[in-house]
C-alpha positions in Angstrom: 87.6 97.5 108.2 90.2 99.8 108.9 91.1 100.7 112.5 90.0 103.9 112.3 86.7 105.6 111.0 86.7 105.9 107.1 84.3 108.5 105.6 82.6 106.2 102.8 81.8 108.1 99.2 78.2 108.2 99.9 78.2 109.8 102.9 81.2 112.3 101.6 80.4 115.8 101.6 81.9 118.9 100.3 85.8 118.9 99.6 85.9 115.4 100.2 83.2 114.6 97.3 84.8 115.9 95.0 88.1 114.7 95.6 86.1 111.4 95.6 84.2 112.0 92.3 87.9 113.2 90.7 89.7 110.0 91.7 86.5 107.9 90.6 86.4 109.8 87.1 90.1 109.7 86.4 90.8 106.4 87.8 88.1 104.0 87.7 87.5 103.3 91.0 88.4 104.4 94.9 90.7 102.6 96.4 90.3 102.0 100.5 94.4 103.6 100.5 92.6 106.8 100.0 89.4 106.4 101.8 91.2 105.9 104.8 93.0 109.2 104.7 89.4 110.8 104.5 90.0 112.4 107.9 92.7 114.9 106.3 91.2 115.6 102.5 94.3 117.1 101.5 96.5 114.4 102.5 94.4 112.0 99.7 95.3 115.3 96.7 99.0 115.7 98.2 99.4 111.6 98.2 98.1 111.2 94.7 100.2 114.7 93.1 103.0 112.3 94.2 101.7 108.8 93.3 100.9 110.0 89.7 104.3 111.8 89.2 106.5 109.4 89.8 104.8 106.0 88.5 103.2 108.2 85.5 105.0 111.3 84.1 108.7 111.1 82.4 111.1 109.0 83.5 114.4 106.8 82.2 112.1 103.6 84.2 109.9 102.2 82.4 106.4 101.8 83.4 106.5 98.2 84.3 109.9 98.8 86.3 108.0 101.3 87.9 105.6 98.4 89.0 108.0 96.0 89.1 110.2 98.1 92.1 106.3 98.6 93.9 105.8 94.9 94.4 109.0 94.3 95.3 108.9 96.7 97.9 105.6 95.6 99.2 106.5 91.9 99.1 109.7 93.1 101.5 107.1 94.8 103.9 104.9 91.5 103.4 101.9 94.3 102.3 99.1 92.0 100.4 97.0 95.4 99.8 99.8 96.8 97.1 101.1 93.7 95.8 98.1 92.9 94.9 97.2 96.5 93.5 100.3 96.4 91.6 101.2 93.4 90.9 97.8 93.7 88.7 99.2 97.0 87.2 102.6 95.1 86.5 100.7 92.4 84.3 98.9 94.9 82.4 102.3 95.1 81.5 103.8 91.3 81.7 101.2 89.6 80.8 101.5 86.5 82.6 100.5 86.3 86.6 102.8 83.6 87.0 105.8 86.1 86.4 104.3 88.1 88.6 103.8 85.3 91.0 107.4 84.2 90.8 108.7 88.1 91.3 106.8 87.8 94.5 108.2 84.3 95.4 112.1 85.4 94.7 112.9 88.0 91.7 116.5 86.1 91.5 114.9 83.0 90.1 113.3 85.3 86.7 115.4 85.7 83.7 115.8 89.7 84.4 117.5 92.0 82.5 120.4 93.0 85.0 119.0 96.7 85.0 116.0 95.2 86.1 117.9 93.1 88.9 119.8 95.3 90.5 116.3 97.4 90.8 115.1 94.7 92.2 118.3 94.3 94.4 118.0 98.2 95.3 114.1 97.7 96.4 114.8 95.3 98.6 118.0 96.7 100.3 117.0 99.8 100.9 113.6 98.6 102.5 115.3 96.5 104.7 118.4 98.1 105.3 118.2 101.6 104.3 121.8 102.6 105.6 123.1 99.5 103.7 123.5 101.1 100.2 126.5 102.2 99.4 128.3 104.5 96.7 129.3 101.2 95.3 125.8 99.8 94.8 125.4 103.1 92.6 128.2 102.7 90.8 127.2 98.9 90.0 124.3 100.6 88.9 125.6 103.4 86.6 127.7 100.8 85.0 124.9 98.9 84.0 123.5 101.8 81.9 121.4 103.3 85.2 121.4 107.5 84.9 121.4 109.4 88.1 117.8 110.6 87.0 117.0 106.4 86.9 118.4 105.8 90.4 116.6 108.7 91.8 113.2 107.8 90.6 114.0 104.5 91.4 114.7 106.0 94.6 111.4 107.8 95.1 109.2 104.9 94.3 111.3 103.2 96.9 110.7 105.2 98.9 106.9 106.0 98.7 106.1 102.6 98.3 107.6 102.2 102.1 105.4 105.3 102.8 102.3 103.4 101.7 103.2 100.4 103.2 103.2 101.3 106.6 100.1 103.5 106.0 98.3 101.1 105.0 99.5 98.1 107.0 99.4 100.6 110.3 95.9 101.9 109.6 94.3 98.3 109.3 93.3 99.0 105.3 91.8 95.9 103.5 92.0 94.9 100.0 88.7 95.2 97.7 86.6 92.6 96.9 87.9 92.8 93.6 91.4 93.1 94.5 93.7 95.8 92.2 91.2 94.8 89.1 89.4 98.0 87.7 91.7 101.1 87.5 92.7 102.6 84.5 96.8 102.5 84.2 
């Protein structure tokens, strides 16, 4: 249980509902991340507006680099809840859990691409050590074939992901019975 009271879908009312019912319908399933913003409604529309914009619309990522820079994030901030969540949604993607497994473990011991390792690299630098990046880094980066649109989405999942993190690891919010299975990607 969360550490602080969660409205449950069958006791939502109003607004709530059917914010509820929408992320139900279009997703599969709710997810405790949202119920436990169920004090402040608009905070579950605002948070998903941003979720679905940067991991879904267009981007130079990829969608599994997308998923790839959320569990490294979350493994950094040692946040079970979304590496679990997305670590599923990365092997819709991968296909094999014990990539996924080993990404969790250490990236540097995959076979990445380098784009996808210095991602990685980014991820985990700027979670711990925000004011460690360096115009260097970005230049590393752009050499590799990374546009300044790439880096800043990159960024913004980076970011977010921290965001979640700590709301969910600060808030007490458990992981489902059935883990990240269910949601439509």
């Amino acid at each position: 249980m969360a550490y602080i009271e969660v409205i449950q879908h069958e006791d939502a009312e109003g607004e709530l509902k059917e914010i509820y019912d929408n992320l139900v319908k279009t997703r599969g399933k709710l997810a405790e991340v949202h119920k436990v913003q169920s004090l402040n409604p608009k905070s579950i529309v605002a948070h998903m507006e941003l979720y679905l914009h940067i991991m879904f619309k267009k981007s130079p990522l990829k969608r599994y680099q997308r998923e790839m820079i959320a569990v490294v994030v979350s493994v950094t901030n040692n946040c079970r809840y979304c590496m679990t969540h997305h670590g599923d949604a990365l092997n819709h993607y991968w296909k094999s859990q014990e990539k996924i497994d080993a990404l969790a473990a250490d990236y540097n011991l995959l076979a990445l691409t380098e784009e996808d390792w210095l991602l990685c690299e980014l991820a985990k630098a700027l979670t711990q050590n925000p004011s460690s990046i360096e115009e260097e880094r970005m230049a590393r980066m752009k050499a590799q074939g990374l546009s300044d649109r790439a880096i800043l989405d990159a960024t913004l999942i980076i970011a977010y992901f921290n965001f979640v993190n700590r709301m969910v690891l600060g808030l007490g919010v458990h992981l489902e019975e059935e883990g990240g299975k269910g949601y439509k990607y």
